[in-house]
KOLFIPA-745904 format. One record per residue (C-alpha): y, x, z. Coordinates in steps of 0.2 Angstrom, whole numbers, plus 2048, in hexadecimal, padded with zeros to 3 digits. Layout:
N
<site py="Y" px="X" pz="Z"/>
...
REM end
This chain:
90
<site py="937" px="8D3" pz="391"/>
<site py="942" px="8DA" pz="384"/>
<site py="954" px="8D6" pz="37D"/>
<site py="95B" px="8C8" pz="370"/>
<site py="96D" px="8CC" pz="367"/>
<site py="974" px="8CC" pz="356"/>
<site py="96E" px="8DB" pz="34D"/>
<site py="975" px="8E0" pz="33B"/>
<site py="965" px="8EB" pz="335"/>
<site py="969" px="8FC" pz="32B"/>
<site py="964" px="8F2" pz="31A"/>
<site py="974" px="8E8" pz="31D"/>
<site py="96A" px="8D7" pz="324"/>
<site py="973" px="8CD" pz="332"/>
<site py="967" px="8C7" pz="33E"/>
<site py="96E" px="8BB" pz="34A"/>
<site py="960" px="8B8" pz="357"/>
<site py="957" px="8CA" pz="354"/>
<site py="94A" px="8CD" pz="362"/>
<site py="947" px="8E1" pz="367"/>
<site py="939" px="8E4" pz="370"/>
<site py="933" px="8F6" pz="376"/>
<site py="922" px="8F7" pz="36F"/>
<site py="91E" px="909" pz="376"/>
<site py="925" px="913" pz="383"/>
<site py="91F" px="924" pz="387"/>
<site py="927" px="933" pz="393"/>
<site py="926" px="939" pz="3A3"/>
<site py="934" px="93A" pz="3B4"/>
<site py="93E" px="945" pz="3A8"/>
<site py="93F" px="93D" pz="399"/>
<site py="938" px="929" pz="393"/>
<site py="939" px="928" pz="381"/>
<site py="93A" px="915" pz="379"/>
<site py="934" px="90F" pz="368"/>
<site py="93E" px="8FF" pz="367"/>
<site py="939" px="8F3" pz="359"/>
<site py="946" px="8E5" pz="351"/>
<site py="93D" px="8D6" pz="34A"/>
<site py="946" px="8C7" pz="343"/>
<site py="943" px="8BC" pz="352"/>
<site py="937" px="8B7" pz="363"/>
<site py="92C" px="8AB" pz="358"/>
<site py="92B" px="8B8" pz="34A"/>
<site py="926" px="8C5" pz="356"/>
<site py="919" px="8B8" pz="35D"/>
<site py="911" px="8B6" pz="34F"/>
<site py="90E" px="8C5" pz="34B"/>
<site py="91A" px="8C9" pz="33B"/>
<site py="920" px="8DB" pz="339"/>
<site py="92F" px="8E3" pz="341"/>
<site py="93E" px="8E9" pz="336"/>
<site py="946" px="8F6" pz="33E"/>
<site py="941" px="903" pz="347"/>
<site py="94B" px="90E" pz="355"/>
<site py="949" px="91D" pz="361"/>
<site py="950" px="91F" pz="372"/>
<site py="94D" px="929" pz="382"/>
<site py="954" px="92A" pz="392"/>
<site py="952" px="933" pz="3A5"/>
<site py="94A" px="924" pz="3B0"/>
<site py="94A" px="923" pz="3C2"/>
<site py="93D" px="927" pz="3CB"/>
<site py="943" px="920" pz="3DB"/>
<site py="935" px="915" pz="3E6"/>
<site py="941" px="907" pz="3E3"/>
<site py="945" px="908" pz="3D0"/>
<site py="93E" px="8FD" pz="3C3"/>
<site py="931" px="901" pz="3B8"/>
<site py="934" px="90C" pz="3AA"/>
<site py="933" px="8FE" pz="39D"/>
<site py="93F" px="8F3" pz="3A8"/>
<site py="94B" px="902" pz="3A8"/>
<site py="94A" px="906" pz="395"/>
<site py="94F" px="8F3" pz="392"/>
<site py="95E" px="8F8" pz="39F"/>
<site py="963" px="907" pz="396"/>
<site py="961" px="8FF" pz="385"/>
<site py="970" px="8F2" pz="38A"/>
<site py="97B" px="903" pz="391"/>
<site py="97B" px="907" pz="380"/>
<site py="98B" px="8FE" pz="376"/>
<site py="97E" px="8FA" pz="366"/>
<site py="974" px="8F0" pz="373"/>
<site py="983" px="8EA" pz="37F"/>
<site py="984" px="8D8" pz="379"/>
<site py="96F" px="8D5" pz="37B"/>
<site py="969" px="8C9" pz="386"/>
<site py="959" px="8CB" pz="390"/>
<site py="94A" px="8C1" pz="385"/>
REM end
């Protein structure tokens, strides 16, 4: 899983089809902290080019015997977030 949306990164480069993919995740019940990487797009990522922009997040998961994995919830708390509420499931 990750998220697909237009993304303008902090160098001022439009990327229409940008692909964010959290690449390491890390936290306990209290606290899941999310390294999410930007890379230009899926097939770039596939093949193994570098990412280009680089972001931090954390956030409280549930730990309720029904919730999602905590990976699953950080992708659901990353489109809470109005920089990420146009993103698309990918």
């Amino acid at each position: 899983m990750a998220l697909q949306m237009t993304v303008t990164t902090a160098h001022g480069i439009t990327l229409d089809a940008a692909y964010l993919r959290i690449d390491e995740q890390s936290g306990d019940k209290g606290n899941v902290n999310l390294r999410v990487h930007t890379y230009t797009t899926l097939e770039n990522c596939q093949a193994g080019c570098p990412w280009i922009e680089e972001k931090i997040y954390n956030f409280v998961p549930s730990v309720a015997d029904d919730a999602p994995n905590f990976i699953k919830q950080g992708y659901q708390y990353l489109k809470t977030l109005p920089e990420h509420s146009q993103a698309v499931d990918a």
